[in-house]
N, C-alpha and C positions, 0 to 999 in steps of 0.2 A: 387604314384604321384598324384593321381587323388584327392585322400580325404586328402592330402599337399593343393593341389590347393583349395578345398573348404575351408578350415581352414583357411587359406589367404582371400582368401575372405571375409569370415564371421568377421574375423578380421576389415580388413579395412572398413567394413559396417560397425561392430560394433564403430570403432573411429570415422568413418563420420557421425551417427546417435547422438554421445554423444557429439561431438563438434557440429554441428549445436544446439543440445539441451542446451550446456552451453552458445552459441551466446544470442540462443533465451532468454534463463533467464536472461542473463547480461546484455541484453539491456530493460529489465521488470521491469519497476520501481512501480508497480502496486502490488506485492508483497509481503506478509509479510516479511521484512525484515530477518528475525533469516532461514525462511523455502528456502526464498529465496539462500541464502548463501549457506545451508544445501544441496539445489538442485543442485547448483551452484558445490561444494563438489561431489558430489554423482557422476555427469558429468564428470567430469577431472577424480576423480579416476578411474573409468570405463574405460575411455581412458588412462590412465596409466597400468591397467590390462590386456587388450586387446594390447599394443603395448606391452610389455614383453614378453605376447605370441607369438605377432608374432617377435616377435627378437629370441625365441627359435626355431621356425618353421622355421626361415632361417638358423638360424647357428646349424639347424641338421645334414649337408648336409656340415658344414667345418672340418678344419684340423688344427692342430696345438695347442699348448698350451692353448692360449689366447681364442681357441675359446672353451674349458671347462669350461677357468673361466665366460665367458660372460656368457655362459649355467645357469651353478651354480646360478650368479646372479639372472641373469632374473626368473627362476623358483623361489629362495627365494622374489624376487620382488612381484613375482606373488600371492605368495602364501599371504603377508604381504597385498597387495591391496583387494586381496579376503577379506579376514576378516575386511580388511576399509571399504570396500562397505558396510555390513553388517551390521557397526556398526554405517555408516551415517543414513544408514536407520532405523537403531533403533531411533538413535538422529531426525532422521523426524519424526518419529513418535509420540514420548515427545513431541514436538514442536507444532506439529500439535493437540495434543489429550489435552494438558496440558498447557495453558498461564498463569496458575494461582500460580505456584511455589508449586502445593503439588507434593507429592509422591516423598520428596527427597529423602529420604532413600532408594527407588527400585531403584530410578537412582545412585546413588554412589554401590548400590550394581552390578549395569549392568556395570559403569565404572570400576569397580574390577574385572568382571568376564573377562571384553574385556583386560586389563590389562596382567592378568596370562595368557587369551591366546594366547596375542601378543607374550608373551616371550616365550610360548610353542613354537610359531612356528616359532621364528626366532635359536631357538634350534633345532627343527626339519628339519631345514630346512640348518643348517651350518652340521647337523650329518648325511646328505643325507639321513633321513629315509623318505624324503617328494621326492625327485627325484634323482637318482644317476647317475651322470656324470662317464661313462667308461673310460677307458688308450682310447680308440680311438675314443672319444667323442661321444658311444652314450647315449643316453637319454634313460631311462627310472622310471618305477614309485620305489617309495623305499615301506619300508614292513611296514611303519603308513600308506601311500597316501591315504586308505581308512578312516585315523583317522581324517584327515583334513574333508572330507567333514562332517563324523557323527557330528564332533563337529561345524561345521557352522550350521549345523540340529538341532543341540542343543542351538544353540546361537538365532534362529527364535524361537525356542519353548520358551525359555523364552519372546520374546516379544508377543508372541499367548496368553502367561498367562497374561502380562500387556494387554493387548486388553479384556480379557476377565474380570480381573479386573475392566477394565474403564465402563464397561454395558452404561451405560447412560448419564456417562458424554461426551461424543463422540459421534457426530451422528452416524447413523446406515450405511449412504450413506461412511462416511471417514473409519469406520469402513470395511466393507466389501472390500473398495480399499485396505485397506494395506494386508488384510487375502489373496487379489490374488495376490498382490505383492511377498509376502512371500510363497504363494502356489505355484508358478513359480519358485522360489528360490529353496525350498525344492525339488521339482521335477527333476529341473536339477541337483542339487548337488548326488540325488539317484542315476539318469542315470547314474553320470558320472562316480561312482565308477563302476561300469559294461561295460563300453564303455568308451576307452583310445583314440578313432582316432578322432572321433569330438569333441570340444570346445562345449558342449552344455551350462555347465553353462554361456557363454557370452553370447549364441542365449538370453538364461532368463535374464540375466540384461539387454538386447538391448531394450528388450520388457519392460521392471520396465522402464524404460529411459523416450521412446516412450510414456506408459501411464500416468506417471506423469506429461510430459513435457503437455502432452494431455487435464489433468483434472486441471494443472495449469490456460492454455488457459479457460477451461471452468469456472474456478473459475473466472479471468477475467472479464469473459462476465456477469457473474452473479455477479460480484461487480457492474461492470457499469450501467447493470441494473435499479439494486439497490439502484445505487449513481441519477441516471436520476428521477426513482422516490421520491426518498429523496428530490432531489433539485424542483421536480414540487410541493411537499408537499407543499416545504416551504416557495415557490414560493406564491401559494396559501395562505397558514396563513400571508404570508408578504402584498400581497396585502389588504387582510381581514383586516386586525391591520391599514393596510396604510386606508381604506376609511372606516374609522368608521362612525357611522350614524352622531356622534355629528358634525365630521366635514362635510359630506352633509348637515346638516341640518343649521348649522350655516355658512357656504359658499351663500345657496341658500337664506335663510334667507338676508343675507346680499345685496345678488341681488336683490332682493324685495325692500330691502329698499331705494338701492340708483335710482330703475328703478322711482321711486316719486322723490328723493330728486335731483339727478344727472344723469340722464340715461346715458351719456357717459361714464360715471363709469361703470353704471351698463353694459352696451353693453363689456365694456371691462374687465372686471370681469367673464362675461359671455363664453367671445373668452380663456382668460385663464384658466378658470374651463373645459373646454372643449377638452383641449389641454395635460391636469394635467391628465384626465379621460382616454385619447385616446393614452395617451404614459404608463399608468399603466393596459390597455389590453393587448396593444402590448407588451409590457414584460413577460406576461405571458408565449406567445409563442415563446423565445427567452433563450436559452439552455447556449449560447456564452459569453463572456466577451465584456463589449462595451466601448466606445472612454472616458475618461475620461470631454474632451470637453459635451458629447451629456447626459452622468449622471448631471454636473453642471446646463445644462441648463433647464431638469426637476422641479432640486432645484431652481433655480432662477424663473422659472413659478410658481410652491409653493409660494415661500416666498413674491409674487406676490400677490397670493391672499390675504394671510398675512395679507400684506402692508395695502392693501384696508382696512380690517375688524378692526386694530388694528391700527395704521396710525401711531403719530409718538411715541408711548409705541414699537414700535420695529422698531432696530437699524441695518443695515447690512452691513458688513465689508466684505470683501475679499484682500485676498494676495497669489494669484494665482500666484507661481514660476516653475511650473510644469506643462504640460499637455500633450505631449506624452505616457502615460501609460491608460490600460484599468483595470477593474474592475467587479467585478460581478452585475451587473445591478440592481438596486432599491436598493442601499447598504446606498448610503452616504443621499439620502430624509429622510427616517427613523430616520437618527440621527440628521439631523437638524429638523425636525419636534419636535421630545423629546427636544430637544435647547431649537424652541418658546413655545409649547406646555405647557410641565413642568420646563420649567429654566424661561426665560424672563417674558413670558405673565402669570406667576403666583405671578410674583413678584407687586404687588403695583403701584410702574411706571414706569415697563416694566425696560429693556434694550438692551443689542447690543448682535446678535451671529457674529462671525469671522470665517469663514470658509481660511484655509489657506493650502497650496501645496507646496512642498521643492523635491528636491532629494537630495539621497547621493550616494557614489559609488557601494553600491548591493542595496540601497534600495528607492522606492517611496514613501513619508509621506503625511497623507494628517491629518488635525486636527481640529474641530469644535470645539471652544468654547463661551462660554454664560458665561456672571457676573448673573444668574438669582438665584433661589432660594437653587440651588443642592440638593442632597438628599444623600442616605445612600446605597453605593457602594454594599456594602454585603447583604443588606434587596433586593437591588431591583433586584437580580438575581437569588433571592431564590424562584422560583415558582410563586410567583405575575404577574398577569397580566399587571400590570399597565407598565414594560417595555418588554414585548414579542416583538418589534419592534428590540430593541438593541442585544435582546437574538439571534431570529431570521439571525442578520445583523453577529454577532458573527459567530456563525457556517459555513453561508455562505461561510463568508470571510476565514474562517481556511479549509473546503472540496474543495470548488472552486480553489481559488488561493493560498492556502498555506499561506494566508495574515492573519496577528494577531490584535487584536485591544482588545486597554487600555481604561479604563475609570477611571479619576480620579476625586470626587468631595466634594465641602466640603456643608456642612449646612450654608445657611447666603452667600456664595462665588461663589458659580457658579460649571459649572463643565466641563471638556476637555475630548473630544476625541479622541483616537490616531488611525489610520491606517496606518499599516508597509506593503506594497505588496512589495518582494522581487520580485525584476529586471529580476531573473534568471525564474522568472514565468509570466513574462510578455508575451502573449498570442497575 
């Protein structure tokens, strides 16, 4: 009664331990999608293994027909879960070890081998040689029960060989997790042919569950990391690109010249340059998404100075239909700066940029366009410097907010920019 009671236990720890772990993944949206699934998988079944045990653990102890056949079940259940478990984790490890589509051939070969021994044991398992239900229902093990585990033994030493295969292409850190994975595995499955009163193979999957769900978490922390210092990077290179010297130099210049010609200019020339300078610091230190209102009016301070330096060679439109939605901060200056920079103020006698704002029903648009000189959509994102601004805003906008942006332009016509932030990502 006593090692009944433990086995119960162990049981329902085992399903509390794999459903908080499928909660936890299913609400991870931060996860490779295919491993996530996979994890997701691996969870449930386990708690499907573990509840058929303990439905056998109860109904050891009844009577009558039906509770044979539940027996029956549950042990073919259990035994059909077992080798699922085994074979998600193989498929974790593909997944994990392999995004690049080689080595199909090993894996149709390991889909073949899990195949034949699905059907091994759902034979094994209807001919009672995996568990025999007695006339007075009781349980015990049939005369393969020790064939099931050697061959789950057998089904990790093949993926020991794909591991040992991958040498380098796998780090050594993912590497070593699955060889304990699977060294926990093996272990329990040896014990268990020697020892029939405890469930030890469940203790070993509780533990695979626990360290997975574990080094998920830590994969996490080290993507965000990762993704903080990426975005300070580029944070960095964006301001860099933003206060190139030509534009200090021809800003300051300009102050100079109106402080002789018109110094009210020039005092206010001075107030806005200063204002442009002290809102592209304070971004630096700014991680968050900001008011779509407090981005516009940066650009509007730009296009300010502009104004001054270029007078009426540039032309400013807006059609502002939108402004409840945030953004990744110093996103939209950059592309109107390329507008006057390279479109307009390259053009002969100048022209107009339009910056304009719409929603729809998932999505917020916003779109700059210039009639100024355009250029060559596929040269200028090939490595060139001369748009690192646009590249820069690109990526932001796709890792920050999941937000995409179009550029379309012709030679002679001008060119438009598109930003799509979906709604569902507004921050």
């Amino acid at each position: 009664m006593a090692l009944q009671n433990i086995n119960i236990a162990l049981e329902l720890w085992g399903i509390l331990i794999s459903l908080l772990a499928l909660i936890g993944v299913g609400f991870n949206s931060k996860v490779d999608k295919l491993q996530s699934w996979l994890l997701l998988g691996i969870c449930f079944i386990s708690m499907m293994t573990m509840t058929a045990g303990l439905v056998m653990i109860i109904y050891k102890t009844g009577e009558g027909p039906e509770t044979g056949t539940v027996l029956l079940l549950s042990s073919f259940f259990e035994l059909i879960c077992t080798y699922g478990f085994i074979f998600l984790l193989s498929l974790f490890l593909f997944a994990s070890a392999d995004k690049t589509g080689e080595n199909i051939r090993w894996k149709k070969f390991v889909y073949f081998v899990y195949g034949v021994v699905m059907l091994s044991a759902v034979l094994m398992a209807m001919s009672e040689t995996y568990m025999k239900i007695s006339l007075t229902n009781e349980m015990s093990r049939g005369s393969l029960y020790w064939l099931t585990r050697i061959v789950g033994i057998m089904l990790i030493m093949i993926d020991f060989i794909y591991l040992i295969a991958l040498g380098k292409k796998m780090k050594k850190q993912e590497q070593l997790m699955f060889v304990f994975y699977y060294s926990i595995i093996v272990l329990a499955l040896i014990i268990q042919i020697y020892i029939a009163e405890i469930n030890v193979f469940y203790l070993a999957v509780v533990f695979d569950i626990m360290i997975m769900f574990m080094a998920m978490i830590k994969a996490n922390v080290e993507n965000y990391t990762e993704q903080r210092k990426l975005l300070a990077d580029m944070k960095m290179n964006l301001m860099l690109s933003q206060m190139r010297p030509h534009f200090l130099y021809n800003t300051l210049s300009s102050i100079a010249y109106f402080c002789d010609e018109d110094p009210k200019t020039a005092k206010k020339m001075t107030i806005m340059f200063a204002d442009y300078l002290r809102k592209n610091m304070d971004d630096l230190e700014k991680s968050e998404d900001v008011a779509f209102e407090v981005e516009l009016k940066h650009v509007e301070t730009y296009l300010s100075i502009e104004r001054a330096r270029f007078g009426d060679m540039l032309n400013i439109e807006y059609d502002i239909k939108a402004k409840d939605f945030k953004l990744p901060t110093l996103t939209l200056q950059p592309i109107v700066e390329n507008a006057v920079k390279h479109g307009v103020c390259a053009k002969e006698d100048g022209g107009t940029v339009n910056i304009s704002t719409f929603e729809t029903e998932s999505e917020y648009v916003i779109t700059v366009t210039d009639d100024g000189v355009g250029f060559d959509t596929d040269a200028s994102f090939d490595g060139g410097r001369r748009h690192i601004g646009l590249r820069n805003v690109r990526e932001r906008l796709s890792s920050v907010s999941r937000a995409t942006m179009d550029v379309e332009s012709r030679i002679g016509e001008g060119t438009k920019v598109t930003i799509k932030i979906p709604k569902e990502e507004k921050r």
